[in-house]
Steps between C-alpha positions, in 0.01 A plus 500: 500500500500476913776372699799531170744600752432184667502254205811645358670479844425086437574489163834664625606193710607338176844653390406370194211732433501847449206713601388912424218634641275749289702460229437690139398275229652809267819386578430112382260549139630619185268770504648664794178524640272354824438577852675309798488127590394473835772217511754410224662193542818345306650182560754278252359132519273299476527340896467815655235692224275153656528628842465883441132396288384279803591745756280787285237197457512427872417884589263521252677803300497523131708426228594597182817332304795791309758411271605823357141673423566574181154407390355714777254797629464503861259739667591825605371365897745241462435102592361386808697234678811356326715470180736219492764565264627143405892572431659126410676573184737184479566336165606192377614276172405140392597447135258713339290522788461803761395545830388829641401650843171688468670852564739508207425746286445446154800695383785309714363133401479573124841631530623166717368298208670718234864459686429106573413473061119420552269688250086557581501763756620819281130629466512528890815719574298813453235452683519695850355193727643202682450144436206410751276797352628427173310145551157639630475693167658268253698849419650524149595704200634510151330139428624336849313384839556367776321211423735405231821450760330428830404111554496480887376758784562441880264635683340585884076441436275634742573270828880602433565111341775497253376405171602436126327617145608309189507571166132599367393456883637869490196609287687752342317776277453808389668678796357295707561171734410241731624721719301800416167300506569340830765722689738269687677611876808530326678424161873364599702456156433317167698269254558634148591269246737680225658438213865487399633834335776765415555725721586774267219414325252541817731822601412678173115361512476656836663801413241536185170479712698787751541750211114420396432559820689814554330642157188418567416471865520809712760347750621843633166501730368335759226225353331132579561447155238406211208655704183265314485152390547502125128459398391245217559575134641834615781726702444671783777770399392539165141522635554764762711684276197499210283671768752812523598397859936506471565822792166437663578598882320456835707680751812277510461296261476500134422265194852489356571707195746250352330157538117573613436111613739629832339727799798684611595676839598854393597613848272442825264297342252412776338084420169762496616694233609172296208357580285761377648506167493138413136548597466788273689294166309231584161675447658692240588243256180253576320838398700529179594167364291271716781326651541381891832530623559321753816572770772329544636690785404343826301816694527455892 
C-alpha cells in the first residue's frame, strides 16, 4: 500500500488509536505465521473503531477485521492495507443476562460467568478466540455453540450504521452466521442469555473439557485449530487418519501425529507450506474415501 506513512500519521492524531506500520501478522494468529500488515490498527471502543473505519473508507484503503486470529492463515506477502484489531473487552451482569464487548476472548467471559454463578458458557473456555469471531463462526465444542447463549449482536454494517441481530435473525449454523454470509464493518459485543448454576459445578465442567483437550489436542504447537469442517456422516480426523496421513509434513508444517483433524506449525511453518498440505490431504482423502473436506481455517 502507497502513502502508509501518511495514513498512520492521521490515524495517529487520535490518542485513542494505536497504529504499527508493516506489522507481522505472525505475531497476532495462533499459527505464528503471516507476512506484515501494511497497517495494523487497535483501538478499545466502539466511538472511536467508527472513526478509524471511515477514515480507511475515506482513503479508499482496505480492511480486514482481527480478534485474536486463532482461526487464521495469512499469506506469507502479508495483507495489503489494514487490520483493525477491535480490543473492547468490557463485561457486564443483568440477572442471568451478559453483555460482552466484541474483543473478549472466549476464555475470560466464560470464566466471568462461572465467578458471577451463571452456567452455558463452559464449552467455550477452551476455545483460543474472542467473542466477536466467536459469533461469525457460531464456534463450539463438546455439544455447545454459540448460538445456544448469544440472543443479541451489535453491530457496524457496511455504511458504518450501528445495528442489532436478534435471536434467529443471527442465522446461526453450522460454523457459520449472518455474519459470515454478509460480512458486517464491524461486530461490537453481543448479549448472552445464561442460566443459573454452581460454580463448582461449572469449575470442574471446565476443568474436564481442559484435560480432554490436553489428551487429545496437540496444544504444545502452534495451530488454527480443527483444520476442516467436520464433513457429513463422517470425521475429518478419523478420515485423514484412515488414509495413513498422522506425520505427513510440507516443510513447516505437519498433519499432527496425535489428533490428525489439526494442521500443526512444527517450527517455521511458512502459510505456503500449510497450504500445500491441506491441498495435498484434501486430494488425498477425496482419492481414497470419496469425501470433500472442506476448510475451516480462513486462508488470506
Amino acid at each position: 500500500m502507497r502513502d502508509q506513512t501518511r495514513i498512520a500519521d492521521l490515524l495517529r492524531q487520535n490518542a485513542a488509536v494505536s497504529v504499527k506500520i508493516e506489522e507481522p501478522m505472525s505475531r497476532h494468529t495462533t499459527f505464528g505465521i503471516g507476512g506484515p500488515a501494511d497497517l495494523f490498527v487497535e483501538v478499545n471502543d466502539a466511538k472511536n473503531a467508527r472513526w478509524v473505519l471511515s477514515l480507511l473508507k475515506e482513503h479508499e484503503i482496505p480492511c480486514m477485521i482481527l480478534g485474536k486470529g486463532s482461526n487464521l492463515l495469512v499469506s506469507d506477502a502479508g495483507i495489503c492495507g489494514a487490520v483493525v484489531k477491535y480490543c473492547a473487552t468490557g463485561i457486564e451482569c443483568c440477572g442471568t443476562s451478559v453483555v460482552a464487548g466484541a474483543g473478549v476472548s472466549l476464555a475470560k467471559l466464560a470464566t466471568y460467568a462461572m465467578q458471577e454463578s451463571l452456567a452455558g458458557l463452559a464449552f467455550a473456555h477452551g476455545i483460543p478466540g474472542t467473542l466477536g469471531g466467536a459469533c461469525v463462526m457460531n464456534a463450539g465444542a463438546y455439544g455447545g455453540e454459540m448460538k445456544d447463549v448469544v440472543v443479541e449482536t451489535t453491530y457496524l454494517d457496511s455504511e458504518l450504521k450501528e445495528c442489532v441481530v436478534r435471536g434467529e435473525e443471527h442465522e446461526f449454523g453450522y460454523r457459520t452466521s449472518i455474519f459470515k454470509k454478509k460480512p458486517p464493518a464491524l461486530i461490537l459485543g453481543s448479549t448472552l442469555k445464561l442460566t443459573k448454576g454452581d460454580p463448582e459445578e461449572i469449575r470442574a465442567e471446565m476443568a474436564d473439557y481442559a484435560g480432554r483437550r490436553r489428551e487429545k489436542q496437540p496444544l504444545e504447537y502452534p495451530s488454527a485449530g480443527s483444520t476442516f469442517k467436520r464433513p457429513e456422516g463422517h470425521f475429518a480426523g478419523a478420515l485423514i487418519e484412515q488414509c495413513g496421513l498422522k506425520g505427513l509434513t510440507v516443510g513447516g508444517a505437519q498433519v499432527s501425529e496425535k489428533h490428525a483433524g489439526f494442521v500443526i506449525n512444527r517450527g517455521g511453518a511458512t502459510a505456503q507450506d500449510v497450504k500445500c498440505l491441506i491441498e495435498q490431504i484434501q486430494e488425498i482423502v477425496l482419492r481414497e474415501t470419496g469425501v470433500v473436506l472442506e476448510c475451516e481455517i480462513c486462508i488470506l
